[in-house]
N, C-alpha and C positions, 0 to 999 in steps of 0.2 A: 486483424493482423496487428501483432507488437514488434514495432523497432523500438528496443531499449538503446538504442546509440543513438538515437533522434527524440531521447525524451532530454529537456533541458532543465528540468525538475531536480534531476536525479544526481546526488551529491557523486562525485568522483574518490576514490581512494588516489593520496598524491604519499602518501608514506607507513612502509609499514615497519613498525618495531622490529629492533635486530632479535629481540629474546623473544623466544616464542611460537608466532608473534601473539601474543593477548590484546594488541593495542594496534592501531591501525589510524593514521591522523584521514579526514575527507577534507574538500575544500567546501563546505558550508558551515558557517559562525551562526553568531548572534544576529548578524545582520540579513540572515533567509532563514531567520527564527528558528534556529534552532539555541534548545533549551539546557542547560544541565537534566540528566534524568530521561533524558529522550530514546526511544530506543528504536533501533535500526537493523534489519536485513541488511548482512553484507556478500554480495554476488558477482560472480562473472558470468559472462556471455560464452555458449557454447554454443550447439551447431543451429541453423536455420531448420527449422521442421518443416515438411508437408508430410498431409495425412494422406498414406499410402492406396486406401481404397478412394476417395473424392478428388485427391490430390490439392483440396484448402490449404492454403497459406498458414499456418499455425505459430508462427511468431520463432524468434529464439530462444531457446533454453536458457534458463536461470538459474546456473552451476553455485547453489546456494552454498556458503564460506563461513558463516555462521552468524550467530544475532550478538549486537552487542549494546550498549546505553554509555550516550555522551558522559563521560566525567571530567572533561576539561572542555571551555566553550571561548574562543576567542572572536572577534569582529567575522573572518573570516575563510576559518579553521576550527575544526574540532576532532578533540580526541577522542574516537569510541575505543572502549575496553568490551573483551567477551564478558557474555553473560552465560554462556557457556558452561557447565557443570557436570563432573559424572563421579560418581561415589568412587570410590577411593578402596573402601570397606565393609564390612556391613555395619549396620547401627550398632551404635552403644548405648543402652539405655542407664540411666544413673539414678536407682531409687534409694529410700530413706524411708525407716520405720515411720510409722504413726505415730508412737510415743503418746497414745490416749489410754494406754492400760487395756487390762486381760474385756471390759465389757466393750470397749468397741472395737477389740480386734476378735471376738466372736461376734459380734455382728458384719462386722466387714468377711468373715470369712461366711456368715450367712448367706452372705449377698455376691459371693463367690471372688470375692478379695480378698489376698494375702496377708493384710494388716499393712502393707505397705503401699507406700501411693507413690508414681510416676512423677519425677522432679524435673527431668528432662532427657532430650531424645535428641542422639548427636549421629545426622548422618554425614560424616567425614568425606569430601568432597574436593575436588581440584578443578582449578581453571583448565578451560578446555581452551586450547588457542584455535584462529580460526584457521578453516584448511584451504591451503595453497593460495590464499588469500595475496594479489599482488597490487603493485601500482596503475591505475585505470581502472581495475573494478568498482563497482559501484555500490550506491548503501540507497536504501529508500525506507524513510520514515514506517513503524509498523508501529 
């Protein structure tokens, strides 16, 4: 059986961001070790479960809000931001000749390459803010 309202571990959400929200302050700092770079499950509590065929106690639901990592750490306060992400686009790829002349672009196309090589690969991407994410929900170290 899990009470998550009787765990005293588990950092509290006391504010969340008017934009958004990407940002969500908890009440654990430096001082219950938490780190810059740390990163957190953020959840509320929904209904009490039991399993319908034993009738076992199965804990409450963890109406998961999203994952995010400390970027701001004070004594007794920290601010996680989402890490959150979902493509935006589809990739752009940005390539650029070879520029080694006609023998090693018949070899590169030998070897079933264009004569051009991959300079880099941009999947265009947006913060995902967390959802319905409010004051009292909770975060726990992952």
């Amino acid at each position: 059986m899990t009470n998550v309202k009787a765990e005293t571990r588990l950092a509290k959400v006391v504010h969340v961001a008017d934009a958004g929200p990407v940002e969500v302050v908890i009440n654990h700092g430096s001082l219950q070790g938490v780190k810059p770079g740390d990163k957190f499950l953020v959840f509320g509590i929904g209904p009490h479960l039991t399993d319908p065929d034993t009738g076992e106690d199965l804990g409450e639901l963890e109406l998961v809000r999203g994952r995010g990592e400390a970027v701001h750490v004070q004594d007794h306060l920290a601010t996680i931001r989402s890490i959150e992400r979902r493509q935006t686009r589809p990739n752009r790829r940005i390539t650029r000749d070879t520029g080694h002349g006609p023998s090693i672009a018949l070899f590169s196309l030998a070897l079933g390459n264009s004569g051009s090589v991959v300079e880099e690969e941009l999947a265009p991407e947006t913060e995902v803010p967390f959802d319905s994410v409010q004051r009292g929900d909770f975060a726990k170290p992952i």
